[in-house]
PAZAPA-4460 file (N, C-alpha, C; in steps of 0.05 Angstrom, whole numbers, plus 32768, in hexadecimal, padded with zeros to 4 digits):
% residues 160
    n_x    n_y    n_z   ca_x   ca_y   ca_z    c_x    c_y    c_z   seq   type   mol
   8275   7F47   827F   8276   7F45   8262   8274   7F28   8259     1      X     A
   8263   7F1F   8241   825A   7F08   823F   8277   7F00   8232     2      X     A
   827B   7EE3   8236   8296   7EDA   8226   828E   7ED5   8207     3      X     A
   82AA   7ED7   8206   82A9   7ED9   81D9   82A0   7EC8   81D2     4      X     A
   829F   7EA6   81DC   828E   7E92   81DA   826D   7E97   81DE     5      X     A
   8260   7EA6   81EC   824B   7EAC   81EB   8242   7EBB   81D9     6      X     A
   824F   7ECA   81D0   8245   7EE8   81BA   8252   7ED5   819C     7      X     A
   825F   7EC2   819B   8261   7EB8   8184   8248   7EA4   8186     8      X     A
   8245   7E9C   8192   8220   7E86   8196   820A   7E99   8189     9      X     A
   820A   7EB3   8193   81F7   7EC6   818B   81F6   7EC5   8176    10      X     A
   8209   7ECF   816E   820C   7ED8   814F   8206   7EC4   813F    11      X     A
   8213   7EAA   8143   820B   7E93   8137   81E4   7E92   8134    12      X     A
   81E0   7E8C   814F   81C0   7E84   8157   81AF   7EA2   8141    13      X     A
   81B5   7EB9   8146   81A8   7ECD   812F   81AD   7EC7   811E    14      X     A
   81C4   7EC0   810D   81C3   7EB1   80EE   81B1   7E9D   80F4    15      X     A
   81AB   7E81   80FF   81A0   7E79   80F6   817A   7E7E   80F9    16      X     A
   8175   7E8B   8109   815D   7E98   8113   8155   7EA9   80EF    17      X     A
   816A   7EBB   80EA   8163   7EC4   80CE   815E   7EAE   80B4    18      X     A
   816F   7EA8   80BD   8170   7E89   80A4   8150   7E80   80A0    19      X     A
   8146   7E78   80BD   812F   7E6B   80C2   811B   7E80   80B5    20      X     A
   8117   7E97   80B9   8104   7EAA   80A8   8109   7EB7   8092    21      X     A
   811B   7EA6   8081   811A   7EA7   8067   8130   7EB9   8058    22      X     A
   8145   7ECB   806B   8156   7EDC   806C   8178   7EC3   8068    23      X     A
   818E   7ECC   8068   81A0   7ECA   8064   81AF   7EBD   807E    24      X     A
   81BD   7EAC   8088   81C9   7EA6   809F   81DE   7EBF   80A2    25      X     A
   81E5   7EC7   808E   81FF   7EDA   8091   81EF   7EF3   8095    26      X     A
   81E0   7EFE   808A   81D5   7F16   809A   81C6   7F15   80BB    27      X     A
   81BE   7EFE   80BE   81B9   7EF7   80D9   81D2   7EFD   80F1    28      X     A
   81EB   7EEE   80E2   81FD   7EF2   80F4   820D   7F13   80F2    29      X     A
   820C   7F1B   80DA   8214   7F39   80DB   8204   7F42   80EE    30      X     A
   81E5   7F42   80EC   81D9   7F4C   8105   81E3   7F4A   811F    31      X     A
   81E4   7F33   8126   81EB   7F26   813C   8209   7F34   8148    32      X     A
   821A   7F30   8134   822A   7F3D   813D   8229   7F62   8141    33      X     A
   821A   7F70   8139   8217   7F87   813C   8204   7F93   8153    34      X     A
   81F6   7F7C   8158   81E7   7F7F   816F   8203   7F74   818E    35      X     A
   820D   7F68   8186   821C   7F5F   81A2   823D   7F73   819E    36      X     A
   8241   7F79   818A   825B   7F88   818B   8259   7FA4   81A1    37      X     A
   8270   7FA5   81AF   826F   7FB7   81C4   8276   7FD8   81B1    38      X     A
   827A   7FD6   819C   8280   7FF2   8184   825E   7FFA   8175    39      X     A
   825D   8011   817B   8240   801B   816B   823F   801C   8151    40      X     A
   8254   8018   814B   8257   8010   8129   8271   7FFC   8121    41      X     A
   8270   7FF3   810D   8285   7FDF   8106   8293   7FE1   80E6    42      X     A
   82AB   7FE0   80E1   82B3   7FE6   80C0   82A3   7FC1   80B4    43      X     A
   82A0   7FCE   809C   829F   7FAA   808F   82BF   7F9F   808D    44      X     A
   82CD   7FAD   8093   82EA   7F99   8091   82E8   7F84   80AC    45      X     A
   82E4   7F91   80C9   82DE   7F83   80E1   82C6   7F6E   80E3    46      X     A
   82A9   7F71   80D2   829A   7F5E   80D0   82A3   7F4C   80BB    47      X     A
   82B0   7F4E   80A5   82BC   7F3C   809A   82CE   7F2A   80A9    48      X     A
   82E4   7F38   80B9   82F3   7F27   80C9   82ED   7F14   80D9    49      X     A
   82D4   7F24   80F0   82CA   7F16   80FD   82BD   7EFF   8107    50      X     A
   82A3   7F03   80E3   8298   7EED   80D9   82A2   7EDB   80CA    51      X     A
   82C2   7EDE   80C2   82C6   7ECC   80AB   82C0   7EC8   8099    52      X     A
   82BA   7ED9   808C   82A9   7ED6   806F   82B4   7EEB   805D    53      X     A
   82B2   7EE2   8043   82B4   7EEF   8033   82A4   7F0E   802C    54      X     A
   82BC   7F19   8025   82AB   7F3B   801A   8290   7F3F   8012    55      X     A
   8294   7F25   7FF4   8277   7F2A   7FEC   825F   7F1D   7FFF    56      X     A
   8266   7F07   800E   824D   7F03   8017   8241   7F15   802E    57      X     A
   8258   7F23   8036   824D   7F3D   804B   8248   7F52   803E    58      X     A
   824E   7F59   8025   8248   7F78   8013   822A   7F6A   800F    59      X     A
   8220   7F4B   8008   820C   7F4E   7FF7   81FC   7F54   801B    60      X     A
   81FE   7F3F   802A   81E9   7F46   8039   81E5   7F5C   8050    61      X     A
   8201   7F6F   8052   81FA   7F87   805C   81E7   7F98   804D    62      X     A
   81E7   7F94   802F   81CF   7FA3   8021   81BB   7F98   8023    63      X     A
   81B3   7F89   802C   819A   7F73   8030   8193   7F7E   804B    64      X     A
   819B   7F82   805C   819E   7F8D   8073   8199   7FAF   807B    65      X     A
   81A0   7FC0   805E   819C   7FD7   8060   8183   7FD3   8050    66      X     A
   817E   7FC3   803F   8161   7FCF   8032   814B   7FC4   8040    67      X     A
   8151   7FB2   805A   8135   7FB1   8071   8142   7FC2   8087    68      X     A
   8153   7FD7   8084   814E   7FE8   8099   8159   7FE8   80AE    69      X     A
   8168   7FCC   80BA   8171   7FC6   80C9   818D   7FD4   80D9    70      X     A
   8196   7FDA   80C5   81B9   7FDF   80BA   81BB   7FF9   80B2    71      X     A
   81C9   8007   80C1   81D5   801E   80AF   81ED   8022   80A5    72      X     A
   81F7   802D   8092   8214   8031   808C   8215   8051   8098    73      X     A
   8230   8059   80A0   8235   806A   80AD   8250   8072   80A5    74      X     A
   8263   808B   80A6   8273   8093   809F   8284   80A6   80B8    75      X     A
   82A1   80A3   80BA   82A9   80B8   80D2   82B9   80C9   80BC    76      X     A
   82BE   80EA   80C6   82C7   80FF   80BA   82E1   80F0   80BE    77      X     A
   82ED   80F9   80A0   8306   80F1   809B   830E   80CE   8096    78      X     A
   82FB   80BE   809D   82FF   80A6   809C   82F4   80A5   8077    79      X     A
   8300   8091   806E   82F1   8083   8053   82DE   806F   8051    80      X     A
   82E0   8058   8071   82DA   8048   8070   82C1   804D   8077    81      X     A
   82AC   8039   806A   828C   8040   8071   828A   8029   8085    82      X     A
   8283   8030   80A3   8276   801D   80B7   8259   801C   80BA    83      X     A
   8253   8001   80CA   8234   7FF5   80C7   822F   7FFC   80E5    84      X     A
   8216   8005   80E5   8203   8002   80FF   81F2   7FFA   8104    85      X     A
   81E3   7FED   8117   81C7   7FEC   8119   81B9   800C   8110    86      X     A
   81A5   8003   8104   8193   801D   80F4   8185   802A   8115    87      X     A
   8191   803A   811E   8181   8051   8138   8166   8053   812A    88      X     A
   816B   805E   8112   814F   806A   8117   8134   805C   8100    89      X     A
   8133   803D   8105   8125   8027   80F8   8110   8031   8105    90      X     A
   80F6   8032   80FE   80D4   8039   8102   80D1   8016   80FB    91      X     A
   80CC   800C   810D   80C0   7FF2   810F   809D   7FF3   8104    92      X     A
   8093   8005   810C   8080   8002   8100   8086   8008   80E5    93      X     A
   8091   801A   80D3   808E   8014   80B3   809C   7FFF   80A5    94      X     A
   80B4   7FF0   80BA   80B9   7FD8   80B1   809F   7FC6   80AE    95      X     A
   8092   7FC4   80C5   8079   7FB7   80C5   8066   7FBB   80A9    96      X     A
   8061   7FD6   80A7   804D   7FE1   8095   8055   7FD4   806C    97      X     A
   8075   7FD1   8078   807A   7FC1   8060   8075   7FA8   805E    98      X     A
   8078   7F97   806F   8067   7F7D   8079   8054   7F7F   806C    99      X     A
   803F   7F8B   8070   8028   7F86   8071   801C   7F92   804D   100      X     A
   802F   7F9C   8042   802A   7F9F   802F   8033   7F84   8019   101      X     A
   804B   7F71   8027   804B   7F5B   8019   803A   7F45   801E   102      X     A
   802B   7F4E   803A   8014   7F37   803A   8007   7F37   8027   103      X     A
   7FFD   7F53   802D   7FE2   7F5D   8018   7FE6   7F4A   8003   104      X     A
   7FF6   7F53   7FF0   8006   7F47   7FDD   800C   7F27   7FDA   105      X     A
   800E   7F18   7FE7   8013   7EFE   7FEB   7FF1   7EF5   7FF3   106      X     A
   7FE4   7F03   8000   7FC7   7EF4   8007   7FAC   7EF5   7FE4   107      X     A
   7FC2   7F13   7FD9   7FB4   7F10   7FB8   7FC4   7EFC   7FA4   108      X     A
   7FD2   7EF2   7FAA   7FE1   7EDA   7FA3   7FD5   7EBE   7FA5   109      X     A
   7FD1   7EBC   7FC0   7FBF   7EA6   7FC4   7F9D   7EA6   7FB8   110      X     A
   7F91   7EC3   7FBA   7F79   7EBC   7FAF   7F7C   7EC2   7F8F   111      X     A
   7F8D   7EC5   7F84   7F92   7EC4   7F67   7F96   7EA8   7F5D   112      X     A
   7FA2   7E97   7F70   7FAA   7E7B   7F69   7F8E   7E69   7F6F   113      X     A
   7F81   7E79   7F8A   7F6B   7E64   7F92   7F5A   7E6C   7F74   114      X     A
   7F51   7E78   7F67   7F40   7E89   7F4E   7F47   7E73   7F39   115      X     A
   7F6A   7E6D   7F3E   7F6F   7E66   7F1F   7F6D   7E40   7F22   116      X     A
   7F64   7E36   7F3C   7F65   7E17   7F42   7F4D   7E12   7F2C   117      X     A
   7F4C   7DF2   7F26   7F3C   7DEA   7F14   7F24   7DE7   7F33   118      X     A
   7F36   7DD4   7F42   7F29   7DC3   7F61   7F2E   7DDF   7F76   119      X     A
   7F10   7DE2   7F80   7F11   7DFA   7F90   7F08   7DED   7FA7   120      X     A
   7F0D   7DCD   7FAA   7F04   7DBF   7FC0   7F1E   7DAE   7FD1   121      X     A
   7F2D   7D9E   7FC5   7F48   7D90   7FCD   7F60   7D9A   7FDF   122      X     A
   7F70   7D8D   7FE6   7F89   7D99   7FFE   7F95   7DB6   7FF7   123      X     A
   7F9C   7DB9   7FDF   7FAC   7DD9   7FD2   7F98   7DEC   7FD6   124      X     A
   7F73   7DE9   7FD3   7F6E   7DF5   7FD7   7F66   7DFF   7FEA   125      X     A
   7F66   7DF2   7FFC   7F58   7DEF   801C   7F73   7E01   8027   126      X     A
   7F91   7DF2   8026   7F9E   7E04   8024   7FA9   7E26   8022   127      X     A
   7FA2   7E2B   8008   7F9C   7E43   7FFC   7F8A   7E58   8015   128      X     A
   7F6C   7E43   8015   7F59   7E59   8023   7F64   7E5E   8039   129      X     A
   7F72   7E4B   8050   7F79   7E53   8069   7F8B   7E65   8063   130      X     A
   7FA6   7E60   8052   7FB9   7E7E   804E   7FAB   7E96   8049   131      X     A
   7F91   7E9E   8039   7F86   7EAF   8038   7F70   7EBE   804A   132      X     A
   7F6B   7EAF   805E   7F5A   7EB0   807A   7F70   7EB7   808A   133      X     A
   7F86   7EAC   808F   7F9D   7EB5   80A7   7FB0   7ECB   8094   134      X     A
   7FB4   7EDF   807D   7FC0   7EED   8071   7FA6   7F06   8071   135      X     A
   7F92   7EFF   8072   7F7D   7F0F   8071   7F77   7F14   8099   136      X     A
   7F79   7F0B   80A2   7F72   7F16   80C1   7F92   7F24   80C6   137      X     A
   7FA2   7F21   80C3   7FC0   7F34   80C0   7FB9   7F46   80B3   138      X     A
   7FAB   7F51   809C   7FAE   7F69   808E   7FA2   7F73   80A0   139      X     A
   7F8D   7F68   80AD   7F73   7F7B   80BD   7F7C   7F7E   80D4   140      X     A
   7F8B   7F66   80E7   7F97   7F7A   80FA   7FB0   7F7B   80FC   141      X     A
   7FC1   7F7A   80EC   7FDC   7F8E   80EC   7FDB   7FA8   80F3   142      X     A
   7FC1   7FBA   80E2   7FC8   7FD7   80F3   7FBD   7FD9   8101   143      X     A
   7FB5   7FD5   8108   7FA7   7FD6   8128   7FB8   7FD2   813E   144      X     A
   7FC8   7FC0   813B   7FE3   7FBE   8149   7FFB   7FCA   8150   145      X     A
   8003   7FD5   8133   8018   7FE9   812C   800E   7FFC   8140   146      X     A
   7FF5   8008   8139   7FE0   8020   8148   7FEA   8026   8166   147      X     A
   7FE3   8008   8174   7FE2   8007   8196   8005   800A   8192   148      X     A
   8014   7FFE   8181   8039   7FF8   818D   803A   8018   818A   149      X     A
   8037   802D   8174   803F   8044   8173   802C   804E   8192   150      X     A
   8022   8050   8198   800B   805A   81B0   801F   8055   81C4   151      X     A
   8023   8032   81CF   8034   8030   81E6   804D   8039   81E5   152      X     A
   805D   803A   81CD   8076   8046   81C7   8075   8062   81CB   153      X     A
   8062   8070   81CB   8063   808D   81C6   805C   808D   81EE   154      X     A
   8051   807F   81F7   8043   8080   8219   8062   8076   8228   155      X     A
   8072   8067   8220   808E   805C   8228   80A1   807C   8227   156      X     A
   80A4   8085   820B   80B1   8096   8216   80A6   80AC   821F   157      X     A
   808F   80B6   8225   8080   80C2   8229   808B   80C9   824F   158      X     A
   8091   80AE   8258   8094   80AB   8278   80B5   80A7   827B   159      X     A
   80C3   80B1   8268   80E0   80B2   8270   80E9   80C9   827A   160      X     A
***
């Protein structure tokens, strides 16, 4: 069993890993800690404790957490208290599929901005075009990808 000094590094290093992609340090480490806790679920009174933090900043980003899917809230008969889990049954690919719907979205962003430049020649726009050349080869092969992960996922358990 790894020591409590190691699974507190984790937790730390996933907050900041989330931090870095634009997410919350504190939902990084709620992760973190839910991925290394030896309990399949956890009350928010114990991740509060755990993490040291305040209620709200774990109420806000356990919902941050349930609306990518990650997280489930869960309930035991007779208990009141609602506990968190890792989400069992997350489809990585339609997490993905939502991805790829904010590319979409972000790559019509950029060619709405490249449209609206006076200079369709200078750094912002040169800029612009590469975001829309590398956001545009992601739309096109994202599913193609998803495609083969559901294929080998389905051939994985296929051989259990």
């Amino acid at each position: 069993m790894p020591q409590y000094s190691e699974r507190a590094g984790f937790i730390e290093e996933t907050g900041l890993l989330f931090e870095n992609m634009g997410m919350t340090r504190m939902a990084g480490r709620i992760l973190g800690y839910l991925m290394v806790s030896d309990k399949e679920m956890v009350s928010f009174d114990e991740i509060t404790k755990v993490l040291q933090a305040s209620k709200s900043s774990i109420s806000t980003n356990l919902k941050a957490l349930i609306q990518i899917h990650f997280v489930k809230p869960v309930s035991k008969p007779g208990d009141r208290k609602t506990y968190y889990m890792l989400a069992p049954d997350i489809d990585w690919k339609e997490y993905y599929d939502q991805k790829l719907i904010s590319i979409k979205y972000l790559k019509q962003l950029f060619e709405k901005a490249l449209e609206l430049r006076v200079s369709k020649e200078d750094e912002t726009s040169l800029w612009l075009n590469n975001a829309i050349d590398f956001y545009g080869w992601l739309v096109k092969e994202l599913p193609a990808l998803m495609v083969r992960w559901k294929e080998e996922k389905k051939a994985r358990e296929g051989n259990k």
